[in-house]
Steps between C-alpha positions, in 0.01 A plus 500: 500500500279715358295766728190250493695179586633740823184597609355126462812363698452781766131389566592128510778602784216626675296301527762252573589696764186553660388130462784438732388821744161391573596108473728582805237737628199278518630157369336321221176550582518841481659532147180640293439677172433850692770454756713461256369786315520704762830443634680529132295771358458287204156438278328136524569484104829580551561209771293278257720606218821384639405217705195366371359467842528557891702159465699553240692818692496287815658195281775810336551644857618122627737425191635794522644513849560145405687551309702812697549223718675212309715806360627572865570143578673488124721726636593339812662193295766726312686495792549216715802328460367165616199281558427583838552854487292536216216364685576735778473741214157366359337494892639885600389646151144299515476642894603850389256571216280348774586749731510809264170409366272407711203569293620370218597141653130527650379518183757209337425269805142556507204228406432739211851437342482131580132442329667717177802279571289162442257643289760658252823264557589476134478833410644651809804214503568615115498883574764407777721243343724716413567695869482110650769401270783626689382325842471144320775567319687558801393207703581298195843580507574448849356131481710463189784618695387193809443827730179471478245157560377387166167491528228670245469863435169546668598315786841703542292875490243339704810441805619810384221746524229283639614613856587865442114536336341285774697780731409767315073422505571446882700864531261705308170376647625596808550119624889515557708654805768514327640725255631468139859550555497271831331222239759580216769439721347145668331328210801518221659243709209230538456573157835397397457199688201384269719541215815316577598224296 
């Protein structure tokens, strides 16, 4: 990478990174061209040279923690050594990255991420095909194997994740009394339920 390339991947981090600081700061209302500015130190060319627009780091900022976060549940289906545990797996890393990023699961849970959601499905479901893989993949096997009800993909990461995200929204606006660990150790079990044959 040549000293340019560095110093135009430096200034996109920052402004990444302060898109996120004032988004948790003062929510999306408050994400502006001169907060933005301000917090990252950055020129309003710059910002429009990278992202094309306020938008266009907010859409970047959401695919990639996105994207951090279909790496992290990736990684909790190399171990299981079953069906169930895996989803035990799948609900304790969701509830963890939860947990460990608040801010960040604000942002991914937030009306903002579901209007880019809707608004850019295709392009947001190709970009993310390939860290999704591994979770269809994975059900797929298991229903191969009869562990697993036979029922469509969507339907199968909709009993899968549907609750831990519907927990999640509750948790981090402040809605739920309980914790992310006490949920991570009660919902695996109604979840496998769903999902029996």
């Amino acid at each position: 990478m040549s000293p340019k390339q560095r110093r135009g991947a430096e200034t996109a981090e920052r402004l990444l990174d302060a898109a996120l600081t004032v988004y948790s700061e003062a929510g999306e209302q408050g994400v502006t061209v001169s907060a933005l500015t301000r917090t990252s130190g950055v020129s309003l060319g710059s910002l429009y040279h990278h992202f094309g627009s306020v938008d266009g780091l907010m859409n970047a900022l959401v695919v990639r923690w996105l994207g951090r976060l279909l790496e992290h549940l990736g990684g909790a289906l190399a171990e299981p050594r079953d069906a169930r545990a895996g989803i035990e797996s799948i609900v304790h890393a969701y509830l963890s990255f939860v947990r460990d990023h608040p801010d960040e699961a604000r942002l991914l849970h937030s009306a903002y991420a579901d209007r880019l959601g809707m608004e850019q499905a295709r392009q947001l479901r190709d970009a993310q095909e390939a860290r999704l893989s591994p979770l269809t993949q994975w059900l797929e096997g298991y229903v191969a194997a009869g562990e697993i009800a036979d029922l469509p993909g969507p339907v199968l990461e909709a009993l899968v994740l549907g609750p831990v995200i519907g927990f999640a929204r509750g948790w981090l606006a402040g809605a739920s009394g309980v914790a992310p660990d006490e949920a991570a150790r009660l919902l695996p079990d109604r979840i496998w339920r769903s999902l029996e044959p």
